[in-house]
C-alpha positions in Angstrom: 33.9 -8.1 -0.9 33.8 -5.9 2.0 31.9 -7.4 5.5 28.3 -7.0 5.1 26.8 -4.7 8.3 24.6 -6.4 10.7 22.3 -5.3 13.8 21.4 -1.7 13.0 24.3 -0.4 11.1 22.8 1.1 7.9 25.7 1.0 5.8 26.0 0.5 1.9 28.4 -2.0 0.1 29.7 -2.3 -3.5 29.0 -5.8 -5.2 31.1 -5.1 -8.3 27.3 -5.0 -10.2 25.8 -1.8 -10.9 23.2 -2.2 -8.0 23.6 -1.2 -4.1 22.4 -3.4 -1.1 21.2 -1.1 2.6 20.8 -3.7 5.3 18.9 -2.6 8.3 18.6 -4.9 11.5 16.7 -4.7 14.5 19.4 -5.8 17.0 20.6 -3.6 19.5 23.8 -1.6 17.7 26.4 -2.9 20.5 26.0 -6.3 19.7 26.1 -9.0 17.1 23.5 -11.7 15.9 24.8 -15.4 17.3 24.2 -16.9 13.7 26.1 -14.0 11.6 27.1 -16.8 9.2 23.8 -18.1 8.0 22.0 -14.4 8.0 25.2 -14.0 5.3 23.5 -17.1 3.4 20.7 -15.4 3.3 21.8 -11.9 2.1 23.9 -13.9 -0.5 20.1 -15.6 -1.6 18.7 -12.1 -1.8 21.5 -11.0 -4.3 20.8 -13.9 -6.3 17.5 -13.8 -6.4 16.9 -9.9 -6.9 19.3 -10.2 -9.7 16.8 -13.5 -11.5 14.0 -11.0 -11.1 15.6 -7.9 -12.2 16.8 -9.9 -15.7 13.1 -11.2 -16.0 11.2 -8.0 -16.1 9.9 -7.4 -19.5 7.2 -4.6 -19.3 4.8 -4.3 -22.1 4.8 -0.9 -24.0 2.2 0.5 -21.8 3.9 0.6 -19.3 6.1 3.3 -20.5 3.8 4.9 -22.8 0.0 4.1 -21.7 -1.6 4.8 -18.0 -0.9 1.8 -16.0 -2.1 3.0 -12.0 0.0 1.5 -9.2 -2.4 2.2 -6.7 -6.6 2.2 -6.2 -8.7 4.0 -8.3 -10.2 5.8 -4.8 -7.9 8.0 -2.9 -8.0 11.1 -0.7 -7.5 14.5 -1.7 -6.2 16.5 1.4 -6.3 15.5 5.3 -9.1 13.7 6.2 -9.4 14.4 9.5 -10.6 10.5 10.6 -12.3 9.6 13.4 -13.0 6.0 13.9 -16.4 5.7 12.5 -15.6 7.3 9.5 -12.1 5.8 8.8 -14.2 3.0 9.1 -16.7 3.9 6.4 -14.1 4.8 4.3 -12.6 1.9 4.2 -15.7 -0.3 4.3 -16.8 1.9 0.8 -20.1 3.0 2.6 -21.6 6.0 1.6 -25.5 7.8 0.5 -25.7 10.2 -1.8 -27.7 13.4 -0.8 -26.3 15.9 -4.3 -26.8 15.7 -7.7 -25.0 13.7 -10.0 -24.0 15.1 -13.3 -25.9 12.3 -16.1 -24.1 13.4 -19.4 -21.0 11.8 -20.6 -17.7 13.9 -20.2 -15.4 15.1 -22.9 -12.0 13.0 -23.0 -9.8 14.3 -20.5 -5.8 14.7 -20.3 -3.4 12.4 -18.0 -0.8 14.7 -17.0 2.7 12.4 -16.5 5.9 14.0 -16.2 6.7 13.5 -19.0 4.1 14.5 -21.1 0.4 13.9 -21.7 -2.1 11.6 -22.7 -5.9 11.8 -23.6 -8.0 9.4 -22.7 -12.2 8.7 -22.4 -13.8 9.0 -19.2 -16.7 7.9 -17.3 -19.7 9.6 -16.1 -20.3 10.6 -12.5 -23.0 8.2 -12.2 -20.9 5.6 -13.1 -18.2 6.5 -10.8 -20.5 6.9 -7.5 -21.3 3.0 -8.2 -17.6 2.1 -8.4 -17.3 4.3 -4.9 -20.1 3.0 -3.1 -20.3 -0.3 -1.9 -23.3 -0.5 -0.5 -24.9 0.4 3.0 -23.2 -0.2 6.9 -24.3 -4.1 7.8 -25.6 -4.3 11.7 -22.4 -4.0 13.9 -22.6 -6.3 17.0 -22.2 -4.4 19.6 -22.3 -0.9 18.2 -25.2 2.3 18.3 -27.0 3.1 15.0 -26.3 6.7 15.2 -22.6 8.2 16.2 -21.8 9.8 19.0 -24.1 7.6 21.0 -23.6 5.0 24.2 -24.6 1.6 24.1 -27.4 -0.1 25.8 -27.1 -0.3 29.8 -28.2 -3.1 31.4 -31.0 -3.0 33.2 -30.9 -2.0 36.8 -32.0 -5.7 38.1 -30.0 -8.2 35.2 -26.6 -9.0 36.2 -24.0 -8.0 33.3 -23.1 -11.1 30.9 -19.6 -11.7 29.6 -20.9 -9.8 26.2 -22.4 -7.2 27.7 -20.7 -3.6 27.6 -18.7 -2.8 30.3 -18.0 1.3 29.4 -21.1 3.7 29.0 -18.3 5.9 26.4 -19.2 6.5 23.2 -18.6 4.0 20.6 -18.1 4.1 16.9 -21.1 3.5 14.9 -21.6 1.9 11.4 -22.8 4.8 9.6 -22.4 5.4 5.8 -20.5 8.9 4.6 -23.0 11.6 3.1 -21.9 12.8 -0.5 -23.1 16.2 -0.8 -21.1 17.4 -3.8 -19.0 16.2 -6.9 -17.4 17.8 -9.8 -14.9 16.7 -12.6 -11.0 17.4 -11.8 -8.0 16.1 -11.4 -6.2 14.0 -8.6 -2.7 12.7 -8.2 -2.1 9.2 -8.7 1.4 6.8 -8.6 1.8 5.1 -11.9 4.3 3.8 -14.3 5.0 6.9 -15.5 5.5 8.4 -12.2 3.3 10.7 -10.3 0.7 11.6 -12.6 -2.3 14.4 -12.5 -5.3 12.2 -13.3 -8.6 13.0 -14.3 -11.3 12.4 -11.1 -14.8 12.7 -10.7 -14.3 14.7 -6.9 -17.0 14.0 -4.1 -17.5 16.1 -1.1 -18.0 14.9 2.0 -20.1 16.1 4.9 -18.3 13.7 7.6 -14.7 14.5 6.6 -12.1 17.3 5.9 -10.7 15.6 2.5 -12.4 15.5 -0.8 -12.7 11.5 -1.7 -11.9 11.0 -5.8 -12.7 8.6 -7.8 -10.4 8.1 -11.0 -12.6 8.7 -14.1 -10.4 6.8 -16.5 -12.7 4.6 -18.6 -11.7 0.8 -18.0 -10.5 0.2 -21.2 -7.5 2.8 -21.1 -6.3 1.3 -18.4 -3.1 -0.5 -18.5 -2.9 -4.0 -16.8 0.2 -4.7 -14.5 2.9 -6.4 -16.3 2.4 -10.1 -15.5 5.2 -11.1 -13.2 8.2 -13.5 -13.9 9.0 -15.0 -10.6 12.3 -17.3 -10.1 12.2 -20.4 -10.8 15.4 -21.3 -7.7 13.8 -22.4 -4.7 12.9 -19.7 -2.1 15.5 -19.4 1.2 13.8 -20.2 4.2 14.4 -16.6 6.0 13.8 -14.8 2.7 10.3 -12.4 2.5 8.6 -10.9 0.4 7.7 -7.0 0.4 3.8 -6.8 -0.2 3.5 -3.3 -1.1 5.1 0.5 -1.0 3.7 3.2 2.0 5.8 5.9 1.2 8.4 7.5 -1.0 10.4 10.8 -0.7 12.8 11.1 -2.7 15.5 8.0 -1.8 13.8 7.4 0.9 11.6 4.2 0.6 8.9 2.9 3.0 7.6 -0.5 2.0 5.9 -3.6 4.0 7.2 -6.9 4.2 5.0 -9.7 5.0 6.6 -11.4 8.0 5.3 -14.1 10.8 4.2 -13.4 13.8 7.1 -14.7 15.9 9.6 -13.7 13.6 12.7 -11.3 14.5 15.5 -9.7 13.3 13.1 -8.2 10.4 15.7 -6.6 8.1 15.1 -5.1 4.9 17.3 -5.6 1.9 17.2 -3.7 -1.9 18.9 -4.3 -5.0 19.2 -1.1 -6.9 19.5 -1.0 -10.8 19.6 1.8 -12.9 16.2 1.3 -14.4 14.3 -1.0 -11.6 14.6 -1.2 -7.6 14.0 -5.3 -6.3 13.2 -5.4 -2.3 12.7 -7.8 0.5 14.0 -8.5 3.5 14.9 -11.6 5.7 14.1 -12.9 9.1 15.0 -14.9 12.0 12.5 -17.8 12.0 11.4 -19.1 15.7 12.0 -22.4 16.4 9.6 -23.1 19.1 5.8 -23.4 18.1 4.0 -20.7 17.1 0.5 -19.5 14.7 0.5 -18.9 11.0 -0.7 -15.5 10.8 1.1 -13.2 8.4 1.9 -9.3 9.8 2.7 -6.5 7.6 6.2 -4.9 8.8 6.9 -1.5 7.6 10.5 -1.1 7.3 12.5 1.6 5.6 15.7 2.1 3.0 17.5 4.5 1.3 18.4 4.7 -1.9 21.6 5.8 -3.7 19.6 8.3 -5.8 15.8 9.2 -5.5 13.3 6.7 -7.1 11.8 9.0 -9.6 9.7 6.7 -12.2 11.4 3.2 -11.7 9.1 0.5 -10.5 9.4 -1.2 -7.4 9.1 -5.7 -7.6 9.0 -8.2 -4.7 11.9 -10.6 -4.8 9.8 -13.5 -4.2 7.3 -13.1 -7.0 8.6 -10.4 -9.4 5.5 -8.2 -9.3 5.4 -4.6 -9.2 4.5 -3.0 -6.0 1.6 -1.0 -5.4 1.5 2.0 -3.1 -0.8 1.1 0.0 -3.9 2.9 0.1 -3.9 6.0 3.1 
């Protein structure tokens, strides 16, 4: 087996399997990791492990032939243009509704996959605006009521506290989003199946340059996510697991790995197959004290051929990877 590349050589190697591995490192490319001969251990775990999950997926026929949604049921529809407050509303779920929403219950509508279609009932606007909103903007500490504003000033003759605002610039407010249209179309969502056109109940938004949808699906013809098989070999100590997909273009693959927060060397590893993709990554632990908090690392591989519909599972778990929400 030829040397496997370290520091931040991106270079592919043949296992004798019908898979690739693309190691990425995050040492400088002049030099060499002091412990090259356990970071090999723990490439060797990855292959092992990848290959237990890869053998252990057993996807249930909707998965191939149903809708099964790998990401949220709200997305964007064009650029939205953030600014803080409103990124921040968005992602909070905060809106009021100043339009009319259509009562009556739709016709079926038509999942466009590519490769082919498939009818399914919807829900009513109504019901989708509840599923959107989730509820109004709690009092923010520290923040105006209306955008756009400045905070209090101190008085002239009270010294300023420690909480106390220290800028008189504009900060961003809690404010809900105004909904000021809808209408029934279609949006594009990542599924089992691929990139799919779905059906969407489309609201407008007075704060924001993109149309926010709402997938109409009706809950029951929705497909569940297979449930996942994970390993049953103990888990190497530098191993990590990916926690979900940000991008994908074509074979190139953007996914986060879930990493502590003193850990280095973050390198991402994949196990291709012909029908499934298995990802994770490994990591030099610290070995002086530090905290237990879990970061997200985005960290990027390529493929030997573009994704297209295969699915995307964690090595430590064996679930299918979701795309990350904007």
């Amino acid at each position: 087996m030829p040397a496997r590349p370290t520091g931040m050589r991106r270079s592919p190697a043949l296992l004798g399997l019908p898979l690739l591995i693309i190691v990425a490192g995050c040492a400088p490319a002049d030099t060499e990791p002091a412990n090259v001969g356990p970071r090999v251990d723990q490439h060797e775990a990855f292959d092992q492990r990848a290959t237990a999950v890869a053998d252990g997926w057993r996807p249930d026929a909707a998965w191939a032939a149903g809708y099964v949604p790998l990401q949220e049921p709200t997305l964007l529809v064009g650029d939205a243009a953030f600014t803080e407050e409103t990124k921040l509303a968005f992602n909070a779920g905060w809106y009021r509704e100043q339009a009319v929403l259509p009562a009556g219950q739709p016709d079926d509508g038509t999942i466009r996959f590519p490769d082919g279609e498939l009818r399914v009932p919807l829900i009513t606007a109504v019901e989708a605006y509840q599923q959107l909103d989730q509820g109004d903007p709690p009092p923010c500490p520290g923040r105006p009521k209306e955008p756009g504003t400045p905070p209090p000033a101190n008085p002239p003759d009270a010294p300023a506290g420690p909480d106390d605002p220290v800028s008189s610039e504009p900060q961003a407010a809690c404010i809900p989003l105004t909904v000021t249209g809808v209408e029934l179309g279609l949006a594009p969502v990542q599924t089992s199946r691929g990139a799919a056109q779905v059906p969407a109940w489309l609201f407008t938004v007075a704060e924001i340059s993109a149309v926010v949808a709402r997938v109409a699906v009706a809950p029951d013809a929705v497909g569940a996510l297979p449930e996942p098989v994970a390993p049953t070999a103990p888990v190497a100590p530098d191993l990590v697991g990916a926690q979900d997909i940000q991008t994908v273009d074509g074979a190139s693959l953007t996914y986060r790995l879930g990493v502590g927060s003193c850990d280095t060397e973050v390198t991402p590893l994949v196990q291709e197959h012909d029908h499934l993709v298995v990802v994770g990554g490994t990591v030099q632990r610290t070995s002086g004290a530090c905290n237990d908090m879990l970061k997200f690392e985005p960290v990027t591989v390529t493929l030997r051929a573009p994704l297209g519909v295969r699915p995307v599972l964690d090595v430590l778990g064996g679930a299918p990877l979701r795309l990350a929400a904007g």
